[in-house]
ZAMARGU-4260 file (C-alpha; in steps of 0.2 Angstrom, whole numbers, plus 5000, padded with zeros to 4 digits):
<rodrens>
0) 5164/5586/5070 | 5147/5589/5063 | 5152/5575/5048 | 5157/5564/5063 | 5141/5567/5071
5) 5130/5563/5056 | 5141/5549/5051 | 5139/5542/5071 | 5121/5544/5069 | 5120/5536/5053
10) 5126/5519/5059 | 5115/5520/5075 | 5101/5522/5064 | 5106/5509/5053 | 5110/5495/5070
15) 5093/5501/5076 | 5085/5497/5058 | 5096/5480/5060 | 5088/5475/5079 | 5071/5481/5074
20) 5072/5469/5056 | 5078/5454/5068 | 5068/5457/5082 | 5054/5456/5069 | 5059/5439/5063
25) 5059/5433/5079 | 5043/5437/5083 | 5036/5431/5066 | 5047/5414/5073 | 5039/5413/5090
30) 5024/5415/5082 | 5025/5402/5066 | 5032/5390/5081 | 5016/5392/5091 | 5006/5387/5076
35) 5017/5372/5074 | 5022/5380/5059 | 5041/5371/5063 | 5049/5369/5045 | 5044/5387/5043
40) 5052/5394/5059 | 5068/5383/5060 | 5070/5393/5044 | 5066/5410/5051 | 5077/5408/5066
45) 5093/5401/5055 | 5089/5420/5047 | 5089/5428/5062 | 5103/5423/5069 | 5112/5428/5054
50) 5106/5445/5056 | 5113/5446/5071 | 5123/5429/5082 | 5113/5426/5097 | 5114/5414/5109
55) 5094/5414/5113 | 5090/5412/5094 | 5104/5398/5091 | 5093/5390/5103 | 5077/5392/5096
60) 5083/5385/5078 | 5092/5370/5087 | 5077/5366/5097 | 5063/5369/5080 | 5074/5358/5069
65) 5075/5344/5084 | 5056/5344/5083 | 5054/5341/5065 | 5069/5328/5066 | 5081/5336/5053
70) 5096/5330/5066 | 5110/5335/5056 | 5104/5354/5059 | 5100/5354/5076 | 5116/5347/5079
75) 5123/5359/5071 | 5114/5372/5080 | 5116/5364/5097 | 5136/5365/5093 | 5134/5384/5089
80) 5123/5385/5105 | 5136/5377/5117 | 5150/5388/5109 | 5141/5402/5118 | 5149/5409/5137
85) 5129/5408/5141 | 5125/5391/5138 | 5119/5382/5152 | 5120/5361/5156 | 5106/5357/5147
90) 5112/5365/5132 | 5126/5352/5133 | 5114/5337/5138 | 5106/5339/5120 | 5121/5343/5110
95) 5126/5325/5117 | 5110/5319/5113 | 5111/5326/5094 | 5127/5319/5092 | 5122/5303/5099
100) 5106/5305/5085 | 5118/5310/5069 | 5130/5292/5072 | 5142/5300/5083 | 5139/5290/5098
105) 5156/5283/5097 | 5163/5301/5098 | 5154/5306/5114 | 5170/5302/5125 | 5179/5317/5116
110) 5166/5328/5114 | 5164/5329/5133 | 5184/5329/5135 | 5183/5345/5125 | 5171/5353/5138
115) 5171/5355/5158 | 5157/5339/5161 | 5158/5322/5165 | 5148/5309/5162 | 5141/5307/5178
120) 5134/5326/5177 | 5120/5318/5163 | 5113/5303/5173 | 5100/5305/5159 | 5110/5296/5146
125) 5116/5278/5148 | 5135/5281/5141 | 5138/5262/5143 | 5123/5257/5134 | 5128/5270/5119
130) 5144/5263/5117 | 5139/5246/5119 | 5128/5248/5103 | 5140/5257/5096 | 5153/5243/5095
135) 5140/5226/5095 | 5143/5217/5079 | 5127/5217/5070 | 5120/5201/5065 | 5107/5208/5055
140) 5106/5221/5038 | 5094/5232/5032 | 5089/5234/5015 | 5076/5246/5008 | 5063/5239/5002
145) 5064/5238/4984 | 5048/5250/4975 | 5039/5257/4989 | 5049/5272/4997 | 5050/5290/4992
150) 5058/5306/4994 | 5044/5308/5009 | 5040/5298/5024 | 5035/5279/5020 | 5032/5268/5037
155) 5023/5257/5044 | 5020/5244/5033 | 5010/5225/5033 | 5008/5213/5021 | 4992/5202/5018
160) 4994/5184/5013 | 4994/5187/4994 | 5009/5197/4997 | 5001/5212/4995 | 5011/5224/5005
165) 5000/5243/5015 | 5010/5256/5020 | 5008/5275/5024 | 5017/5287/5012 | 5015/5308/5010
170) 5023/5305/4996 | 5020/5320/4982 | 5025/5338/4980 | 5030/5348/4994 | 5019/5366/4999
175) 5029/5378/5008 | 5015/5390/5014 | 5011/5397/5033 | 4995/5389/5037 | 4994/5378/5051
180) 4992/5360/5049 | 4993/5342/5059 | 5005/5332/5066 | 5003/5314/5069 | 5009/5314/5086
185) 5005/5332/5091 | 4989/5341/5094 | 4983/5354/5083 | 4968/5368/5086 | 4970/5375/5070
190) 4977/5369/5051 | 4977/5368/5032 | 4967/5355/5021 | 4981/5356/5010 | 4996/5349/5019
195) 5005/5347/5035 | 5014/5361/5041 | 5026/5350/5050 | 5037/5348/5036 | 5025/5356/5023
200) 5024/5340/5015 | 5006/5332/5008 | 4996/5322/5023 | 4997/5305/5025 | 4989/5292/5014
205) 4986/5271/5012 | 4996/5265/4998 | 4995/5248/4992 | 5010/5239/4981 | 5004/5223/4972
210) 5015/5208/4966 | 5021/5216/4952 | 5027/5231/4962 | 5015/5242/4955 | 5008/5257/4967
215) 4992/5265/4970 | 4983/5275/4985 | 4972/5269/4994 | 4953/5278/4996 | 4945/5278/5012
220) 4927/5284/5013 | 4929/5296/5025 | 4925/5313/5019 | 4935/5322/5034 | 4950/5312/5034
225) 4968/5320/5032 | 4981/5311/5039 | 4977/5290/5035 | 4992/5280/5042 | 4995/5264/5051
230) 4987/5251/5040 | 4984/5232/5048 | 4974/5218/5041 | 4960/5209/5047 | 4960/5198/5030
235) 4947/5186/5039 | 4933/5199/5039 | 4942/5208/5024 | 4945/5223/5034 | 4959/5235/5035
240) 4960/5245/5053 | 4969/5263/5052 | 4975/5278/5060 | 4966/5295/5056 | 4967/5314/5061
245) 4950/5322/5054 | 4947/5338/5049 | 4935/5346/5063 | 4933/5365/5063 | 4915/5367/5074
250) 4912/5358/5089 | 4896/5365/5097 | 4901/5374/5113 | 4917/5372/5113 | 4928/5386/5105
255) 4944/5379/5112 | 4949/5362/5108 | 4963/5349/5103 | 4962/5335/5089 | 4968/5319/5091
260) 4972/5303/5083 | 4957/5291/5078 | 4956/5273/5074 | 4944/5267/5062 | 4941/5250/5051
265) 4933/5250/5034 | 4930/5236/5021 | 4945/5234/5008 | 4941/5229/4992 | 4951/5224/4978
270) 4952/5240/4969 | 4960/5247/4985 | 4944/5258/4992 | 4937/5258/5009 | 4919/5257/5015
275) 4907/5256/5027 | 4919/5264/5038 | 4915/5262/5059 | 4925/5272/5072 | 4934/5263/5086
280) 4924/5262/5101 | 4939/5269/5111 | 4939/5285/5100 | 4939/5304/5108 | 4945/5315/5097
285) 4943/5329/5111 | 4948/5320/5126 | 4962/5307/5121 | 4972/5300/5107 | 4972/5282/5100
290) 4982/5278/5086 | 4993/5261/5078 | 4982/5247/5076 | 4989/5232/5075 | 4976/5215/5073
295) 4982/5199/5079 | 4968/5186/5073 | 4979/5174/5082 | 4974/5178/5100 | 4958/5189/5092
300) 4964/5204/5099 | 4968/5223/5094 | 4985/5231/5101 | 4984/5251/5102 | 4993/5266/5109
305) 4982/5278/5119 | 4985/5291/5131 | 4968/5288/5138 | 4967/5292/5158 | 4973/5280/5168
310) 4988/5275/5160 | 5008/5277/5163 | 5011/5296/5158 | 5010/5299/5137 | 5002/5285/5125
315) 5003/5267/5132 | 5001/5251/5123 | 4981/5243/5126 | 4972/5228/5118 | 4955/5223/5116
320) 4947/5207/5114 | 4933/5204/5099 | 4923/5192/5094 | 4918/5185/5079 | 4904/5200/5076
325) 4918/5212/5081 | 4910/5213/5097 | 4924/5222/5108 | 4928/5220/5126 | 4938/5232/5139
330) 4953/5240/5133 | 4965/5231/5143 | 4985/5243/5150 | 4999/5231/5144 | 5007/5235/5161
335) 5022/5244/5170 | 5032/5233/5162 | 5029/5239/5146 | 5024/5255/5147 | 5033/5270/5155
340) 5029/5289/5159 | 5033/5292/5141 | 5027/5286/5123 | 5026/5270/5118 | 5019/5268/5101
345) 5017/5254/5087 | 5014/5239/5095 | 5015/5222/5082 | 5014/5202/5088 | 5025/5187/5081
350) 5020/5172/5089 | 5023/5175/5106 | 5032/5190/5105 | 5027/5209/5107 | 5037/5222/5097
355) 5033/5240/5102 | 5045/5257/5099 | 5046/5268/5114 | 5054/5286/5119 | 5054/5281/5137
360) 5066/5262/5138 | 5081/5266/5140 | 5088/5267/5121 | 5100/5272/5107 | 5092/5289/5104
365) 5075/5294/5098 | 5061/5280/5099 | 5069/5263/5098 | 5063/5247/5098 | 5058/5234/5107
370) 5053/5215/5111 | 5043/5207/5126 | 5036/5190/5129 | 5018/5186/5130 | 5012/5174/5143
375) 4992/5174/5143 | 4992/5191/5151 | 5007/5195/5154 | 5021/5205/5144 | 5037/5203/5152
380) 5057/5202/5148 | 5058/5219/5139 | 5073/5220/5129 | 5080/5234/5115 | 5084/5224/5101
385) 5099/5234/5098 | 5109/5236/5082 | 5104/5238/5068 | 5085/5237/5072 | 5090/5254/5082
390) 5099/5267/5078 | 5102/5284/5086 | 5087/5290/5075 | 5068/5287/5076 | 5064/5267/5072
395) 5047/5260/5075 | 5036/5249/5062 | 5044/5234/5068 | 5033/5219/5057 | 5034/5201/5055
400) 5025/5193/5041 | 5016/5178/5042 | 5029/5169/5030 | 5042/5177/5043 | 5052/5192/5032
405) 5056/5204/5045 | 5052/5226/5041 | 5054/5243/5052 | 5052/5260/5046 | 5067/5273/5052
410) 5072/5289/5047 | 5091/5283/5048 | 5103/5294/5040 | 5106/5286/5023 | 5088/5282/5019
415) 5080/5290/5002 | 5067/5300/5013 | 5061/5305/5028 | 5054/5290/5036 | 5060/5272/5024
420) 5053/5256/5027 | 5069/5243/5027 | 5067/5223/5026 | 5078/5213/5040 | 5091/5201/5032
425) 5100/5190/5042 | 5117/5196/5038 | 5125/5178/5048 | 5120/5160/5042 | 5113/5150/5055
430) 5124/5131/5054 | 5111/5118/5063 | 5119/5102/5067 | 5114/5088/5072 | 5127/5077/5083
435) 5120/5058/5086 | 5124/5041/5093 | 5127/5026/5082 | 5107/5023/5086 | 5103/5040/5075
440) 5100/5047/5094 | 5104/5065/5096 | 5118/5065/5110 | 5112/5074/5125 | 5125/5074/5138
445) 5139/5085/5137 | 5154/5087/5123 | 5167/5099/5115 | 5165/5110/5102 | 5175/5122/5094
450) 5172/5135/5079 | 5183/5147/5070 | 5183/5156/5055 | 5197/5148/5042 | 5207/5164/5040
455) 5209/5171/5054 | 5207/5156/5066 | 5192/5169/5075 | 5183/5159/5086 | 5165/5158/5085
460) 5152/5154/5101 | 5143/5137/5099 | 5126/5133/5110 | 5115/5120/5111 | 5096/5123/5108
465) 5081/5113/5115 | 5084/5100/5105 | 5099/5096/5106 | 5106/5103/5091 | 5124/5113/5092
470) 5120/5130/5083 | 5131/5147/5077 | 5129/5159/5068 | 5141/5161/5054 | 5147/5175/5045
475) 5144/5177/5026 | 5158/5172/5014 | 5167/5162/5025 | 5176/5146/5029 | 5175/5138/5044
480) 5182/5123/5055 | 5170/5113/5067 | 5179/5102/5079 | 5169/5090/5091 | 5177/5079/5102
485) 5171/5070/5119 | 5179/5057/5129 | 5181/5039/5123 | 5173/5043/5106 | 5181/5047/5088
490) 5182/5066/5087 | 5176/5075/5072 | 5186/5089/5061 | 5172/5098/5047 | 5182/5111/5036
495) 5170/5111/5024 | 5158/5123/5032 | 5156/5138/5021 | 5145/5152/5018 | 5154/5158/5001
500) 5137/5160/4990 | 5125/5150/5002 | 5108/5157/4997 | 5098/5146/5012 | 5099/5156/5029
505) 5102/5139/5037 | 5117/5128/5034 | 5114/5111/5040 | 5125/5095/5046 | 5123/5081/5053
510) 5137/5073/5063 | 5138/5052/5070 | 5151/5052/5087 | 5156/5035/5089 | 5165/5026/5102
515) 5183/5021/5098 | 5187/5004/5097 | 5201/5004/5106 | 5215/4989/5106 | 5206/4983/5090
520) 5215/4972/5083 | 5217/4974/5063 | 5232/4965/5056 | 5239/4947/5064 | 5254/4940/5057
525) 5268/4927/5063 | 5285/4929/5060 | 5295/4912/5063 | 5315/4907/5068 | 5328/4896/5066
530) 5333/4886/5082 | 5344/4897/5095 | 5342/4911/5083 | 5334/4928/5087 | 5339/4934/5068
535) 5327/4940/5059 | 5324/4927/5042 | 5322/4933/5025 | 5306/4925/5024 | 5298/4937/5040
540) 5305/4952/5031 | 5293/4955/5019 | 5279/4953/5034 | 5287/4966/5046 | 5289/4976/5030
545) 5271/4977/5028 | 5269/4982/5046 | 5281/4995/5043 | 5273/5002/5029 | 5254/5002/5037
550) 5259/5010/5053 | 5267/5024/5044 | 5251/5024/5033 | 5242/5025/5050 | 5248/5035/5063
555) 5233/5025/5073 | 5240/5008/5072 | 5254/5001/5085 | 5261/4984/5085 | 5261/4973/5099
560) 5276/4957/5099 | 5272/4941/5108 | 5290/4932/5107 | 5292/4911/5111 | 5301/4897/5108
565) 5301/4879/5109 | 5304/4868/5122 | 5321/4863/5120 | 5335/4869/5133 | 5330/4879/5151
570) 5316/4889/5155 | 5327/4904/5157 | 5337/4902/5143 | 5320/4903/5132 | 5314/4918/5142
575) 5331/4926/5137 | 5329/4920/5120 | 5309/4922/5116 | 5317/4943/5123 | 5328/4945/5111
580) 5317/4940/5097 | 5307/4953/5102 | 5321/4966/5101 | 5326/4960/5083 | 5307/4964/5079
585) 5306/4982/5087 | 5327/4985/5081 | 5321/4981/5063 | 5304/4991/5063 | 5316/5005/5069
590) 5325/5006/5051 | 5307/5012/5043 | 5308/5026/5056 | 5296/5017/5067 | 5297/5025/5085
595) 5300/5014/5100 | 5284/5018/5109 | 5272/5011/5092 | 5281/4994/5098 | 5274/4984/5113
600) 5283/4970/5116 | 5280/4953/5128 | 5292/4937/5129 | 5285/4920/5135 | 5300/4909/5133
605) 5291/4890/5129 | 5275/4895/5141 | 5263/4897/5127 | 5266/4880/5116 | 5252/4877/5101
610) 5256/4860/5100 | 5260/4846/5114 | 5279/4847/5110 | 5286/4850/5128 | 5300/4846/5137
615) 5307/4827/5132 | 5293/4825/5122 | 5298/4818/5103 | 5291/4831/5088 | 5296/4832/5071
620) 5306/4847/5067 | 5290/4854/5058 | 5280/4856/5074 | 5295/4862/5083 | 5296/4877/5070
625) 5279/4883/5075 | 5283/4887/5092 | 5298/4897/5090 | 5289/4913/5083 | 5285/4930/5084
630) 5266/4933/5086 | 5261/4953/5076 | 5247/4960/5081 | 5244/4978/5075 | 5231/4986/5085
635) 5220/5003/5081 | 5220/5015/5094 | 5230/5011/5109 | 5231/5024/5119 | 5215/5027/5130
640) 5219/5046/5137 | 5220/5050/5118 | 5206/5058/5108 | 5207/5051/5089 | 5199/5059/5074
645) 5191/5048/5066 | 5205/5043/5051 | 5201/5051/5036 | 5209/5038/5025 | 5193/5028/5032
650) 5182/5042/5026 | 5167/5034/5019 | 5167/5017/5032 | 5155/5012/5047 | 5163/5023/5061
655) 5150/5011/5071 | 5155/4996/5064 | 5173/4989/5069 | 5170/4976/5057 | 5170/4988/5044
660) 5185/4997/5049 | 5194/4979/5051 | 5191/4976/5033 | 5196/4991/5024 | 5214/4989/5033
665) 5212/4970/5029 | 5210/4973/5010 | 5228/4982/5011 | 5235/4970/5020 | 5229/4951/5010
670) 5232/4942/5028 | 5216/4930/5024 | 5226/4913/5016 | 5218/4899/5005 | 5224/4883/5011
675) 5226/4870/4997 | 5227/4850/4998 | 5234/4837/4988 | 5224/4826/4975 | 5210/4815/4985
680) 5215/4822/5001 | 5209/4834/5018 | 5224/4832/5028 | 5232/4848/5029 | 5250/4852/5024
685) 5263/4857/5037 | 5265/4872/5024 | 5247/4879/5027 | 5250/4876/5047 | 5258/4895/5049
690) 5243/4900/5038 | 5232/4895/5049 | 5241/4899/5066 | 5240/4916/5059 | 5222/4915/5056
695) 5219/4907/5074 | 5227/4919/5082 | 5218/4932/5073 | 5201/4926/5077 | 5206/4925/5095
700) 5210/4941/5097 | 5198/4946/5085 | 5182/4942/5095 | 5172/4953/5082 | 5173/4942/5068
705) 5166/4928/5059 | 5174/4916/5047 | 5166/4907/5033 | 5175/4892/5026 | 5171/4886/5010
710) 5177/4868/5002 | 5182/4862/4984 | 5189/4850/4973 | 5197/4848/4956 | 5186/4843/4944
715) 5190/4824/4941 | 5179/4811/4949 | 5159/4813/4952 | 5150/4823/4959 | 5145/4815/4974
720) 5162/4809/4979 | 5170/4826/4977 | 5155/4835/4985 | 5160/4824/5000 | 5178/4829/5001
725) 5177/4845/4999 | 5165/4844/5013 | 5180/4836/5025 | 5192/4849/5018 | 5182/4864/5027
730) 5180/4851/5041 | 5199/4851/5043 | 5202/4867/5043 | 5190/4872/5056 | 5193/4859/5066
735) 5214/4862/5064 | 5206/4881/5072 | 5193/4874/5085 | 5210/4864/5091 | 5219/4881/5090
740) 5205/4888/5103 | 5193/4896/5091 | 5176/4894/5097 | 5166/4882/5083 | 5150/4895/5084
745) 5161/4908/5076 | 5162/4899/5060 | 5152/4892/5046 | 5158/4881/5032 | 5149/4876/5015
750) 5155/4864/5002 | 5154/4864/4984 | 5164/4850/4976 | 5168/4854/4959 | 5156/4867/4954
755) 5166/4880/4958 | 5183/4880/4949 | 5196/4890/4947 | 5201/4882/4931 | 5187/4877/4921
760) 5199/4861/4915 | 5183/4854/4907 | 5183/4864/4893 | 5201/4866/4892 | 5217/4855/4896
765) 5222/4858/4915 | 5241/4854/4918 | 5243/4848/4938 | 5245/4865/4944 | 5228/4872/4938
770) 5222/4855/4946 | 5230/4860/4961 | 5220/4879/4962 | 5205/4869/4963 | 5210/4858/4977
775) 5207/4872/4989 | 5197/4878/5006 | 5194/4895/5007 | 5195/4907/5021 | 5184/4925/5023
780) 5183/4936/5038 | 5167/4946/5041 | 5161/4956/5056 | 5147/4946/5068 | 5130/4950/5065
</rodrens>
């Protein structure tokens, strides 16, 4: 019993030494935390609590590691805390926020499944916000910048326009000790000249990286200063403006007192040393902070957080105007809009855009960032720029450079230190393209666009900007298909869009939407018949076999039949006769696989005579044989309610000029004839007759050409004589066409006797045939000028 006794008391002692031991280090804790001592006592408090689990000291150390921003523990510590029976709502309200802070935002939905809450019971957090950011694709990517960050905290940085790039850094060994020191954004009574107790790293310095990468402090003159941060340039006046905490132990009459943030400008010289330093004229150390210079020599202003009385509630943005002399007027609030009751810190300009980070916006977690638009005096259209810009960590810094590169500084998990500075890349290419008329004018009024991804047929939005211009933004490594397409006009298919190792950020086209011609007649041809017959003759077959073939070439083209006869026997036997003839055309295109609907066909019976043979009037059989025929036109793009892409085996053509698209189906199709004559004469033959009905009807239908005649003769007889018949042979054959209804303003003719031979028979023996090539008038169709 006495053993017992002694053994009882033994461990009483020993729990007693145990409680004393923790109770000590958490009064050593409480203490290093009231001295801002935080890296310190979130240590103490993780060995406390292994002493002995409490629920008070999981707290404490979840709480100390969320001040010096080592997320990952205080989460950690906040899931121990909200493990306890004790912990309370609030204890749950940060856990969420931590796990927001740590990348977990898209785990929150469990995390509150696992305990008694709801969403609605923390109105403080914007769940749908989260979760949008969460999912948004991110159109931008951020890349450390290459040289200039540490294991420490680099941030804030500005470039001048050499390319010089100024940042803050506390870069350098780390000093565990127990002295108190400064923060940037706390107030301190009391610290070290060493380092900052914060994080018991060195204080803050200016750093410069020059072209070549190389890295070197920056000096001020300030025999007081500790912490240096927040560089910007005032490269007009050479001067650099700066954040600065100051180490001031005496102020005469005043025991108790707080240090805070300072601004002050000095002269930068080449070597990187400041001088003739001046303090801000907004400065009170004792009274208020004022910190993040930003100069925008644009506007000749000065942005800076303060929380100088009569603002918002924590810092708030102000400017102040200078002058040339650096003169400076009245701090000026940026507004409600703006500011809130919290912080809002690091104000930058970029045109006619304000960029700010604030605790106070509704955000991702941490300070985020933020735009607004600057209209004179007023900031307006707040807007969190969202992922990746924010993340559920701290991000601020946010600088544009005068050549345009993007940089924010973040302590984002992933980063090397503390605090990195990242550079912005556009992770999508921007495709600009420029849709005209068949003036070169961009199109203004309203047409279709669609945009996918080749792959996986994703479909991308498309806008319009100001000028016009359709825009997208277009992932990297991609294909992509553009279709365009508006009423009445060619629509256009682009599938060789592609960002697959584009270096530019912009991928540019230009596009021309033309009007489709439609019922544009290409190909005219006549096919003739024996009398009474409706029989297709082997001399019209290898004509509706080259119809054939072009209109399965092109899926544009359809052919209209105009079917007659001569006069001979009744009207309505002809209009039955001139039918069936059309039927043996549209039955014979039907063996090339030719659908019935490509085929339009018309009967006339004898209405539409080309020559005066009508009833009881006496005509050679010749003349006769001209009416009974077949007229073929094949017409581009017959159907009106269709929308035609522009054919690609006319890739390369005018799409504004019909004239150009009727040539290039002309040069497949050789229906242009040259009509010859015999010797001495300009009468023409009953042979070229068919030749040029084909070319009369071809003109008329064709109001968009032109045709230019040209005469010539063999090369006996002189010159004077042959120049003057080669002249009446182009006469005849324009007038056989004026006579046929061409109009005579629609063609030219030139003559040229026997310069111009075929057969050079001057030089060489000419038998009667190669006399006969020279005896000729030739025939070209161009479009009308």
């Amino acid at each position: 019993m006495k053993k017992l006794f002694c053994l009882l008391f033994f461990f009483v002692s020993l729990g007693s030494h145990f409680v004393a031991a923790q109770n000590r280090q958490l009064r050593y804790a409480d203490r290093q935390l009231e001295l801002e001592n935080y890296q310190h006592a979130a240590e103490t408090y993780e060995k406390a609590y292994q002493s002995k689990a409490r629920y008070a000291t999981a707290k404490k150390a979840a709480e100390t590691y969320q001040l010096i921003q080592d997320y990952e523990k205080s989460f950690q510590w906040w899931e121990t805390v909200v493990s306890s029976e004790e912990a309370e709502r609030s204890d749950y309200y940060n856990y969420l926020v931590s796990a927001i802070k740590v990348g977990k935002g898209d785990q929150i939905g469990d995390i509150l499944n696992a305990t008694s809450f709801e969403e609605y019971d923390f109105p403080e957090i914007d769940f749908q916000m989260v979760r949008e950011m969460s999912s948004k694709k991110p159109k931008v990517k951020l890349v450390p910048v290459e040289g200039v960050n540490s294991d420490g905290s680099d941030f804030g940085l500005k470039t001048d326009s050499e390319g010089i790039k100024f940042f803050s850094s506390d870069r350098g060994q780390v000093i565990p000790t127990e002295k108190k020191a400064i923060r940037l954004d706390a107030k301190s009574k009391l610290y070290s000249s060493e380092k900052s107790s914060f994080n018991d790293r060195e204080f803050f310095s200016l750093y410069k990286s020059d072209q070549d990468g190389n890295i070197s402090e920056v000096l001020t003159d300030l025999p007081d200063a500790l912490h240096v941060s927040d560089p910007s340039l005032m490269e007009s006046n050479g001067i650099i403006f700066y954040t600065v905490f100051r180490d001031i132990n005496k102020i005469k009459g005043n025991r108790e007192y707080d240090i805070n943030p300072e601004i002050y400008f000095s002269k930068v010289s080449n070597d990187g040393s400041l001088s003739e330093s001046r303090a801000f004229p907004f400065n009170d150390f004792v009274k208020h902070g004022v910190q993040n210079p930003f100069v925008d020599e644009g506007s000749k202003r000065i942005y800076f957080a303060s929380d100088m009385p009569g603002g918002f509630g924590g810092f708030d943005l102000y400017y102040v105007t200078y002058d040339d002399d650096l003169n400076f007027g009245d701090a000026v609030n940026l507004g409600s809009v703006v500011n809130t009751s919290q912080n809002e810190s690091h104000p930058t300009v970029f045109e006619n855009m304000l960029y700010f980070s604030s605790r106070g916006h509704a955000g991702i977690g941490g300070m985020d960032i933020f735009s607004a638009t600057i209209s004179v005096d007023e900031f307006q259209n707040v807007e969190n720029l969202g992922v990746p810009y924010n993340s559920p960590r701290d991000d601020f810094g946010y600088y544009v450079s005068s050549e345009g590169k993007r940089y924010l500084s973040s302590d984002r998990i992933g980063g090397l230190g503390l605090d990195d500075i990242y550079l912005v890349e556009d992770l999508f290419k921007m495709l600009i393209a420029r849709v005209i008329d068949c003036d070169g004018n961009i199109i203004s009024e309203a047409f279709e666009s669609t945009l996918s991804i080749v792959d996986d047929m994703a479909m991308i939005p498309t806008m319009r900007n100001e000028q016009g211009e359709l825009t997208a933004e277009l992932e990297p490594e991609k294909n992509f298909q553009l279709n365009i397409s508006k009423k009445g006009y060619f629509s256009i298919s682009d599938n060789t869009l592609s960002t697959i190792g584009l270096e530019e950020d912009v991928l540019e086209r230009e596009y021309r939407l033309a009007k489709i011609p439609y019922n544009l007649p290409v190909v005219v041809d006549i096919v003739y018949y024996d009398l009474d017959k409706s029989k297709i003759r082997n001399d019209a077959q290898p004509v509706l076999d080259k119809m054939a073939e072009l209109m399965n070439k092109y899926d544009f083209l359809d052919l209209a039949v105009a079917s007659h006869t001569d006069a001979r026997a009744s009207d309505a036997y002809n209009k039955a006769l001139s039918q069936r003839r059309a039927d043996a055309v549209k039955e014979y295109l039907s063996k090339f696989g030719i659908p019935e609907n490509r085929v339009r066909i018309d009967w006339f019976g004898e209405e539409n005579l080309i020559n005066d043979c009508g009833d009881g009037v006496p005509c050679p059989e010749t003349k006769h044989q001209l009416n009974r025929r077949s007229e073929l036109v094949l017409e581009a793009f017959t159907d009106k309610d269709k929308e035609y892409e522009f054919p690609k085996e006319l890739i390369g053509k005018d799409v504004c000029d019909e004239s150009d698209l009727f040539e290039a189906l002309q040069s497949e199709f050789n229906s242009v004839p040259t009509v010859y004559f015999d010797f001495d004469k300009s009468i023409i033959r009953s042979v070229h007759q068919k030749d040029l009905e084909r070319v009369g009807i071809m003109l008329n239908k064709m109001k968009n050409l032109q045709l230019y005649l040209a005469g010539h003769t063999d090369q006996r007889g002189n010159e004077d004589y042959n120049m003057k018949l080669a002249e009446r042979r182009a006469k005849a054959v324009m007038e056989y066409l004026v006579n046929r209804g061409v109009d005579a303003a629609r063609m030219q003719y030139e003559w040229f006797g026997k310069s111009q031979p075929i057969n050079d028979c001057g030089s060489v023996p000419c038998t009667e045939a190669m006399h006969q090539e020279n005896r000729r008038t030739e025939l070209h169709l161009k479009g009308r000028k």
